[in-house]
C-alpha positions in Angstrom: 15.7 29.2 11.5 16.8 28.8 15.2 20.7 29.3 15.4 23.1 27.5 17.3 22.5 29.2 20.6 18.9 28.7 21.1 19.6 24.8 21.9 20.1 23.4 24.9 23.9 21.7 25.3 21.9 18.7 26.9 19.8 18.1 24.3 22.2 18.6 21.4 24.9 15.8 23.7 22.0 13.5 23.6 21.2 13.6 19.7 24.6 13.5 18.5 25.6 10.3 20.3 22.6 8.9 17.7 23.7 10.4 14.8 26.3 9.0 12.5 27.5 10.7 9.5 27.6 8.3 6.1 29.2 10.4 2.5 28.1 9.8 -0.3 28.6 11.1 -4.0 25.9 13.2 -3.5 26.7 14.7 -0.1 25.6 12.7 3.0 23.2 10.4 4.7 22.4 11.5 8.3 21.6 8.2 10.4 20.2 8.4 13.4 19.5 5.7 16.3 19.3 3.4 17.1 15.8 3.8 18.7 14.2 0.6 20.9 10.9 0.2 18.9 8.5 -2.4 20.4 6.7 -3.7 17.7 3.0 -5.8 18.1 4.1 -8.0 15.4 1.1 -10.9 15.2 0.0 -10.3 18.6 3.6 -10.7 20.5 5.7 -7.9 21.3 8.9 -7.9 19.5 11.9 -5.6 20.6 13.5 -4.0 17.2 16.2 -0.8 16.9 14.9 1.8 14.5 16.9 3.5 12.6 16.2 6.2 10.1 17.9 8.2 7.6 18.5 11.9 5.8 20.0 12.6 2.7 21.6 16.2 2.8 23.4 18.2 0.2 25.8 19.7 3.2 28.4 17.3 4.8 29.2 17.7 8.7 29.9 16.3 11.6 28.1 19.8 13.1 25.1 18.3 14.2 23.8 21.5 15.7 24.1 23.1 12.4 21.6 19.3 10.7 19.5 19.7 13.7 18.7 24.1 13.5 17.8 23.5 10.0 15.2 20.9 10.2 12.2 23.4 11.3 12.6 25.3 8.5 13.2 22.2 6.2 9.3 21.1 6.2 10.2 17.1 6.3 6.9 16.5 6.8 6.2 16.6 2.9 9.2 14.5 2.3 9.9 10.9 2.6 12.5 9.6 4.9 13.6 6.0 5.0 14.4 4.3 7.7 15.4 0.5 9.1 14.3 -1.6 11.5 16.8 -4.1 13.4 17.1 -7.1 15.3 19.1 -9.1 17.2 23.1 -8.6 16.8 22.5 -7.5 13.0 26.4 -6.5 13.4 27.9 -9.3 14.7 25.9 -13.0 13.9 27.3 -14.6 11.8 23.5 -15.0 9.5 21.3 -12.5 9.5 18.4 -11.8 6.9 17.8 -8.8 5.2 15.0 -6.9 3.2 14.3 -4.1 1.1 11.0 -3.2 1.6 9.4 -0.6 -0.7 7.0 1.8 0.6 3.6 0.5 -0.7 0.7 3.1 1.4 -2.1 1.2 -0.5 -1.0 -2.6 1.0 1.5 -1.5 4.1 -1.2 0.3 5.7 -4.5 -0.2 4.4 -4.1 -3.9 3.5 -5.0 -3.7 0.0 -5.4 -7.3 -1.7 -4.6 -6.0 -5.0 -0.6 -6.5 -4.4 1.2 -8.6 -1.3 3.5 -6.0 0.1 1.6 -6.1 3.1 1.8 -9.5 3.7 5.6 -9.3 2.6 6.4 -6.9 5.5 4.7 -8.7 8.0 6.3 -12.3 7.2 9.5 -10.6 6.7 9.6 -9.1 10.2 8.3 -12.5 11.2 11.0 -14.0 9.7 13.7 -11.6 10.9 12.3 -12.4 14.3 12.3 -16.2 14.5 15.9 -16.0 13.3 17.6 -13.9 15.5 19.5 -11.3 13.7 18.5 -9.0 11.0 16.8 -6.0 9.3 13.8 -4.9 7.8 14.7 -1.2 5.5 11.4 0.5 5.0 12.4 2.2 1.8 10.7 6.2 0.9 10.4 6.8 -2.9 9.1 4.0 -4.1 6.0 3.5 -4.2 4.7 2.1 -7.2 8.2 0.9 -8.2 9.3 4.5 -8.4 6.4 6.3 -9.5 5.1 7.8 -6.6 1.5 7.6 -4.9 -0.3 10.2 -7.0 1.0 8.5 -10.2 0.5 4.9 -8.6 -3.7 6.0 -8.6 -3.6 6.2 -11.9 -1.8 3.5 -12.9 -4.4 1.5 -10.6 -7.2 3.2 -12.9 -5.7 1.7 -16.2 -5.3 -1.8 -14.6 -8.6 -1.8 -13.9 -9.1 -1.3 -17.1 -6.9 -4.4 -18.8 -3.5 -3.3 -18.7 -0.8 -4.8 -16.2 1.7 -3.6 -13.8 4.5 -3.1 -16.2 2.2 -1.4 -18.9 0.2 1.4 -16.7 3.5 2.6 -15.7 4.8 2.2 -19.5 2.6 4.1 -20.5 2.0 6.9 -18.0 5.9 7.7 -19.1 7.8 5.9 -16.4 9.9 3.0 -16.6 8.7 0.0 -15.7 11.0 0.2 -12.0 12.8 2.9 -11.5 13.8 1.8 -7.7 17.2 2.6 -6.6 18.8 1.0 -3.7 21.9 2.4 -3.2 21.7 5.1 0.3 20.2 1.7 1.5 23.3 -0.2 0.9 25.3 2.6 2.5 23.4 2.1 5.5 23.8 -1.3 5.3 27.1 -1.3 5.1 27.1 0.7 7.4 25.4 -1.6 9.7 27.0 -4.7 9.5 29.5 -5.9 7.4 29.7 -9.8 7.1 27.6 -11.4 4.2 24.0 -11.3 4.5 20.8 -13.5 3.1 18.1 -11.3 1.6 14.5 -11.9 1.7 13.2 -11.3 -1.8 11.7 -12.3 -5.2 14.0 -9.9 -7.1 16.8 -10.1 -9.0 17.4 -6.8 -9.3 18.2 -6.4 -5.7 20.1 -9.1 -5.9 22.0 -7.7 -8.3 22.1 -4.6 -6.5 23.5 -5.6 -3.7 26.2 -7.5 -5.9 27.1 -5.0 -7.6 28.1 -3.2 -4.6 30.2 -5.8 -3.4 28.3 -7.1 -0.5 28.8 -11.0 0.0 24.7 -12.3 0.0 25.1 -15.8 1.1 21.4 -17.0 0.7 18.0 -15.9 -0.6 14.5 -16.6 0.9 11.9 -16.6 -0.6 8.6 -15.0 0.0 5.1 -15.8 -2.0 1.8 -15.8 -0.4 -0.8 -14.3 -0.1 -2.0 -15.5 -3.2 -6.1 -13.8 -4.0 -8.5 -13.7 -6.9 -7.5 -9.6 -6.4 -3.7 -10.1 -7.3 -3.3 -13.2 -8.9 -2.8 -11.3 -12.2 -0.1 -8.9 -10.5 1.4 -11.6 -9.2 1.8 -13.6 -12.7 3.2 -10.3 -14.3 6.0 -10.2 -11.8 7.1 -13.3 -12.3 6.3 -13.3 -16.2 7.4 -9.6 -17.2 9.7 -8.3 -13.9 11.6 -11.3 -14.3 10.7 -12.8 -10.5 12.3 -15.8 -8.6 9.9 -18.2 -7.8 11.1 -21.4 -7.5 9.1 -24.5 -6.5 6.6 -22.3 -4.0 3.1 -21.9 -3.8 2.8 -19.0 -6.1 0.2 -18.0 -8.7 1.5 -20.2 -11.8 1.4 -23.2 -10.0 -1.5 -25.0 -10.9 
């Protein structure tokens, strides 16, 4: 591990005006940015501030000592979240939020058999077209909580007639085993007048609720809508206990 000496003074003045220092009951969340991101989002270039977070054991406002450890720290086999802003997320008085759950199958390959895909893309549309607001992109949950390996499984035993809910019931996981709380610290973090979240779920709903964060509106977001996830898209509504009120989702026929 490089000690404190090796760095450049430059280099470490120019990270630590990015990095922000968040405790928790656990240790710390290391945020750094923000970052200017342009984004092709639908063929136009939108400007966003990327953000992105550690959790670490260790609390200090030593950033030398959080930077000289990462080489050794291997973070490439970890997940890190992060968020993507835009507008003046601290400061308008409405901004839109969501909690988007790391889904490699439909994020990045554009897999039909869910609509996480299409629910980052029209979210970041969304945050876009309003003004103000951000998009967290959240590590360790894919599959609800399960994590990719187990998610490839679970996909085998819906292919073969059981739902969502049940492949991950029976592989020994709870059905969602999400957890949203370093986001809300970041959140808080972030901005702190109330925010309208762009979601389906209750549970981060409740989440956020519970954590005594004013959310002034929900949007909703169905679409997407294929003979591939029509069924996945029933049990979310029929056993995860999804909003859907009045759209243009699968049980409305």
């Amino acid at each position: 591990m490089p000690t404190v000496k090796n760095f450049d003074p430059k280099v470490i003045s120019l990270l630590q005006e990015k990095i922000k220092l968040i405790q928790t009951n656990k240790g710390a969340i290391y945020l750094v940015g923000p970052i200017k991101l342009p984004v092709n989002l639908q063929g136009e270039t939108v400007e966003f501030k990327w953000y992105c977070w550690l959790n670490c054991n260790e609390v200090t406002e030593d950033f030398e000592r959080i930077v000289a450890k990462l080489s050794a720290a291997n973070l490439a086999e970890l997940q890190q979240s992060s968020v993507l802003v835009h507008g003046d997320f601290s400061n308008a008085d409405h901004a839109l939020i969501r909690f988007h759950s790391i889904c490699h199958t439909g994020d990045i390959f554009g897999s039909k058999r869910c609509d996480c895909g299409y629910q980052l893309k029209q979210s970041m549309k969304h945050i876009a077209e309003h003004g103000s607001g951000a998009l967290f992109y959240l590590a360790n949950h894919e599959g609800r909580g399960i994590g990719l390996f187990s998610k490839a499984l679970a996909y085998i035993l819906q292919e073969n007639g059981f739902d969502t809910v049940d492949a991950n019931l029976q592989l020994g996981f709870v059905d969602d085993s999400r957890d949203y709380s370093d986001a809300i610290k970041v959140l808080q973090t972030l901005r702190t007048k109330p925010v309208t979240l762009i979601t389906n779920n209750p549970r981060k709903l409740d989440a956020l609720r519970k954590a005594g964060l004013e959310v002034e509106d929900r949007v909703q977001l169905w679409g997407d809508v294929s003979e591939y996830n029509e069924k996945y898209l029933k049990t979310k509504i029929e056993r995860a206990g999804h909003l859907n009120e009045g759209e243009d989702c699968c049980n409305n026929d």
